[in-house]
C-alpha positions as CSV (number, residue, x, y, z in Angstrom):
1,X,31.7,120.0,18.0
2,X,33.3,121.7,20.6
3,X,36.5,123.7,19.9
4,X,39.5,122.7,21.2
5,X,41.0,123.6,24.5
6,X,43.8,126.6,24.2
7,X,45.0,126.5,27.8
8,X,48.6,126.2,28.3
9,X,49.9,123.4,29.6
10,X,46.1,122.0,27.3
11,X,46.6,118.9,29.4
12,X,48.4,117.5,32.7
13,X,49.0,114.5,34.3
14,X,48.6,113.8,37.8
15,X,51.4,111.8,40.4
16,X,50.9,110.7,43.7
17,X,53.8,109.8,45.8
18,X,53.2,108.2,48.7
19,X,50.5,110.1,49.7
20,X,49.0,109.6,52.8
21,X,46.0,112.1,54.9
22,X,44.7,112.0,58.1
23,X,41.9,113.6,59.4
24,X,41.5,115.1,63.7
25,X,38.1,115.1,65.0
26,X,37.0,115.5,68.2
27,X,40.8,114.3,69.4
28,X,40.2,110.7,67.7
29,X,42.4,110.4,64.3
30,X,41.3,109.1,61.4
31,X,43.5,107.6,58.7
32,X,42.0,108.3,55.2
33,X,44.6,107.1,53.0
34,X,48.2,105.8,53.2
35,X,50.9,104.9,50.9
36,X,48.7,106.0,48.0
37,X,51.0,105.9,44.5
38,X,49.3,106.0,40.7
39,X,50.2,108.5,37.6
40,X,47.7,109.3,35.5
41,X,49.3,110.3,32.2
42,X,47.8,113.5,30.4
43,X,44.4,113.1,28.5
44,X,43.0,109.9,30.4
45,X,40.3,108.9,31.9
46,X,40.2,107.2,34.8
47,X,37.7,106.3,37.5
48,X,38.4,105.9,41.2
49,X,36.6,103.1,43.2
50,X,36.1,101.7,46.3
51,X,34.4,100.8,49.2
52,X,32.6,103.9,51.3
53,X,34.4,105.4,53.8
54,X,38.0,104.8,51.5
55,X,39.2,108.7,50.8
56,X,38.1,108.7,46.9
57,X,36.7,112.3,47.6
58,X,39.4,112.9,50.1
59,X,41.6,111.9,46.9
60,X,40.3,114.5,44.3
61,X,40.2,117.1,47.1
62,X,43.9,116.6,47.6
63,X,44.4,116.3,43.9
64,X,42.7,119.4,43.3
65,X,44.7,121.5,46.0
66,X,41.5,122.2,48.4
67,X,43.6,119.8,50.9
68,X,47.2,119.6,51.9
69,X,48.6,115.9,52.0
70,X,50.2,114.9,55.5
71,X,52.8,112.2,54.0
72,X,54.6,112.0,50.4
73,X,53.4,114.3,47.2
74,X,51.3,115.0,44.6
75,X,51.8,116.6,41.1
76,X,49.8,118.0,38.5
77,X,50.9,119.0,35.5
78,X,55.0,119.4,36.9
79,X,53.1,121.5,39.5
80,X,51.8,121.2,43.0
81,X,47.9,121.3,43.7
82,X,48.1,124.5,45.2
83,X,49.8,126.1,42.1
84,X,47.4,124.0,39.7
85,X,44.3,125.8,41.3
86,X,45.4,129.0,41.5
87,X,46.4,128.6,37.2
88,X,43.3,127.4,36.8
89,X,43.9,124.0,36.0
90,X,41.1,122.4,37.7
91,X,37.5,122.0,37.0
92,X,35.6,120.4,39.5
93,X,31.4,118.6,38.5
94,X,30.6,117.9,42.9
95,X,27.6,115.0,43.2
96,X,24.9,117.9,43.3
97,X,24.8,120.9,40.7
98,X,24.9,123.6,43.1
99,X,23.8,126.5,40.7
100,X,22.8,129.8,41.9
101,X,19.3,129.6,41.9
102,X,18.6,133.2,41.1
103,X,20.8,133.4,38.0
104,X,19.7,131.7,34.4
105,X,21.8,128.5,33.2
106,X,23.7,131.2,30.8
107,X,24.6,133.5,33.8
108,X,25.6,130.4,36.2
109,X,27.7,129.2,32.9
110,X,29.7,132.8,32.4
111,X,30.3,133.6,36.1
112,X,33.3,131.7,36.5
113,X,35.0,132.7,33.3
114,X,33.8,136.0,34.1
115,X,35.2,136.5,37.3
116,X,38.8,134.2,36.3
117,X,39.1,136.2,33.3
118,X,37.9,139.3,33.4
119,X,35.9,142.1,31.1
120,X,38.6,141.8,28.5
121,X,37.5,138.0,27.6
122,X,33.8,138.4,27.1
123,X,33.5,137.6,23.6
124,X,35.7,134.9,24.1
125,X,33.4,133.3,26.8
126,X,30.2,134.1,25.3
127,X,30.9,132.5,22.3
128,X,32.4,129.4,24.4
129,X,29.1,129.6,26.0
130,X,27.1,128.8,23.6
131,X,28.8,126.3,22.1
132,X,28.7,124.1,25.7
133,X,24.7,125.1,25.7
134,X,24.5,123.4,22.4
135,X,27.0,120.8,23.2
136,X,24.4,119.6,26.6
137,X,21.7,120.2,24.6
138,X,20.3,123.3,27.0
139,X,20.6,125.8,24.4
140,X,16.7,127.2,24.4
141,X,16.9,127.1,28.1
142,X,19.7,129.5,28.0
143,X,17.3,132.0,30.2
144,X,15.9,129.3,32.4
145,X,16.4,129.5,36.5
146,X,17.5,126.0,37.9
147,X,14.4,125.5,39.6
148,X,12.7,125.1,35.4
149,X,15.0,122.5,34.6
150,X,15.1,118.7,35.7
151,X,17.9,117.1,37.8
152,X,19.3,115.7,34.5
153,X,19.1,119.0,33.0
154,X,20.9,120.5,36.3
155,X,23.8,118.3,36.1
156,X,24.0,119.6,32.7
157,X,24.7,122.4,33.8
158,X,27.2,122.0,35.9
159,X,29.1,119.9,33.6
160,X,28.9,122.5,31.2
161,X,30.4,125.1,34.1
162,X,33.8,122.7,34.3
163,X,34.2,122.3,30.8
164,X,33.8,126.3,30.3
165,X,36.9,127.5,31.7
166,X,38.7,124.8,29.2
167,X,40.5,122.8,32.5
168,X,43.0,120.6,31.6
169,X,42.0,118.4,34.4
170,X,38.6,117.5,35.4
171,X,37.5,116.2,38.7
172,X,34.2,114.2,39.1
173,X,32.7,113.3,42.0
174,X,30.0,110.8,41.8
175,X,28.3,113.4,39.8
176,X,25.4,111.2,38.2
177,X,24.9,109.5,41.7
178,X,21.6,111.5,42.2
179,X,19.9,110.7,39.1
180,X,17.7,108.3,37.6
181,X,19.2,105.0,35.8
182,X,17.9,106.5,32.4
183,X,19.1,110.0,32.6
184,X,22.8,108.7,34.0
185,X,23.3,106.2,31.1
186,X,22.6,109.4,29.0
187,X,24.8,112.1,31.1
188,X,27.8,108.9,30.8
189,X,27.5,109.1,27.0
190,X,26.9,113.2,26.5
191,X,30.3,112.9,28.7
192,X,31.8,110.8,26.4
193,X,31.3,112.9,23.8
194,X,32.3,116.2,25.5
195,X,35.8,114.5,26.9
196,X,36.3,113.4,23.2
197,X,36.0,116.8,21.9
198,X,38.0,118.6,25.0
199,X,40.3,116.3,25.6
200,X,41.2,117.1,29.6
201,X,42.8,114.4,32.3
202,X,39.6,113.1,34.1
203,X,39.7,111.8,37.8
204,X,35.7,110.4,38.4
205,X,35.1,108.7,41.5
206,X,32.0,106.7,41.2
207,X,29.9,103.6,43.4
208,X,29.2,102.0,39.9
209,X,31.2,99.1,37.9
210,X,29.4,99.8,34.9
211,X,29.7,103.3,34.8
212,X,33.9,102.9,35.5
213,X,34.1,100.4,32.9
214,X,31.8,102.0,30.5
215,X,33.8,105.5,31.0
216,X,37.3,105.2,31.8
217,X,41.2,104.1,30.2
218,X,42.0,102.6,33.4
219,X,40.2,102.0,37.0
220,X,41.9,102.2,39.9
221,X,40.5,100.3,43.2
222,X,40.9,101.7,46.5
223,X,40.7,99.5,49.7
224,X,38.9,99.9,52.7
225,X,40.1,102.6,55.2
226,X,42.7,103.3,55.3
227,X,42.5,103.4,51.4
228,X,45.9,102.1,49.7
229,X,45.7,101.1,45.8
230,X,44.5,97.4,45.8
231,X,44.1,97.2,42.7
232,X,44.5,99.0,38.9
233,X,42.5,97.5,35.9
234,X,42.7,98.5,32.3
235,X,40.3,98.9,30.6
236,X,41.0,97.1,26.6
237,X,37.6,98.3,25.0
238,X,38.1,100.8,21.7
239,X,37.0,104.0,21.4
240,X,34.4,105.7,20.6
241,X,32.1,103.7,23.1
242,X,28.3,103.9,21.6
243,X,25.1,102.7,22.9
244,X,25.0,99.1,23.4
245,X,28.7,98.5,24.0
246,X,27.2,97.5,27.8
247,X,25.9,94.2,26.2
248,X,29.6,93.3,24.5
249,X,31.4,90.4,26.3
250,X,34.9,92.5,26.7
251,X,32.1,94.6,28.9
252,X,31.0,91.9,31.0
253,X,35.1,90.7,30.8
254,X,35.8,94.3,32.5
255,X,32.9,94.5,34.3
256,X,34.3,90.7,36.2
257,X,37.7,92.1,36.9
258,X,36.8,95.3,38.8
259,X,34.0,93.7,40.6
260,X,36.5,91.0,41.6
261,X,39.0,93.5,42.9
262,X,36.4,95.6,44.3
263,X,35.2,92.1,46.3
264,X,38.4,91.9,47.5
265,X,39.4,95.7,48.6
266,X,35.8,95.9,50.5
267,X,36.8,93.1,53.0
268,X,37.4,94.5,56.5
269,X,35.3,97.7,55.2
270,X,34.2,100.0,57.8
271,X,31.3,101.0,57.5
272,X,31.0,104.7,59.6
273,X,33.3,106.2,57.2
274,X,33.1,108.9,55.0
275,X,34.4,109.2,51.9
């Protein structure tokens, strides 16, 4: 089991206001998102959906500070984006692993503590290390290059580079997207398991009903482009979720209700966007 996060705040929640982006290209404006308002309170999970094209990665960029909203606000933690990534508040699992092909898993894991932290912290992190390389199960591929190591084994990896820096919030974007059915059922429960143990504010935008329902406290539904909040299901299935729980009739309850609202947010979709 993993040990605890120590950051300070050890978890924040997230508050949009109003939020709206837009996007300039080529002189023709796109609207991404408008009048966007949820709070996600401190330690949940929750999964974004929607139709392609609706601003869920627009979303998590904005929530994450890489982006500067055009209308209303967002808060992390008390704290505006920008000042929540430069505290080191955020870590971010993209949809492909993007490791450093010339360093081992173990180096790609220490670089970022290395160069947040400093020389001062390398027991600390080292130590940290190896717990997350037991934790995703990588531990005798410690001195692997990426190019050894499956896709699966890849997104390990990078999971295991978010959690490292103890974040307490954790964007996710589509991050099991590019793998097979049988290794993402198994990435959603090793994340399961790794949330439970560092208990950070998750923001996962998926394409998948099951995988919302399977992971998250609540799912919010985005419409189609312009994306506003069409809908917010929760999700009433107890903790811990274990193997199986996909066959459960609460599941297939859940399962209805997003797929309903997610019927009804893609009408109208436009298909040329990007999310």
């Amino acid at each position: 089991m993993l040990e605890p996060m120590r950051t300070t705040p050890d978890r924040a929640d997230v508050l949009a206001e109003r939020v709206s982006k837009a996007f300039i290209v080529d002189d023709r404006r796109t609207q991404a998102l408008i009048g966007l308002d949820f709070q996600i309170q401190a330690g949940q999970f929750v999964s974004i959906i929607g139709p392609s094209g609706c601003g869920k990665s627009t979303l998590l960029r904005l929530v994450g500070g890489l982006l500067a909203v055009d209308g209303g606000r967002i808060t992390v933690g008390g704290r505006s984006p920008q000042e929540g990534r430069r505290a080191k508040h955020f870590g971010l699992v993209p949809q492909t692993p993007a490791l450093l092909p010339w360093r081992t898993v173990k180096e790609n894991l220490t670089l970022l503590p290395r160069l947040n932290h400093g020389q001062g912290s390398r027991v600390m992190d080292d130590e940290r290390i190896d717990e997350l390389l037991v934790a995703v199960g990588l531990a005798r591929f410690a001195d692997s290059l990426p190019a050894e190591l499956s896709g699966g084994m890849q997104q390990r990896v990078s999971l295991a580079r978010a959690l490292a820096l103890r974040p307490p919030i954790l964007l996710m974007d589509e991050p099991f997207a590019a793998l097979d059915e049988i290794t993402r059922a198994s990435m959603r429960f090793l994340l399961l398991e790794l949330w439970r143990d560092t208990p950070a504010t998750v923001m996962f935008v998926t394409h998948s009903i099951e995988e919302a329902v399977l992971l998250s406290d609540r799912v919010l539904v985005l419409s189609s482009r312009p994306g506003r909040l069409a809908a917010e299901i929760v999700i009433e299935i107890d903790r811990p979720r274990r193997h199986g729980i996909e066959d459960a009739d609460s599941f297939h309850h859940h399962a209805a209700l997003v797929r309903a609202s997610l019927d009804r947010a893609t009408i109208g979709a436009d298909p040329a966007g990007a999310s």
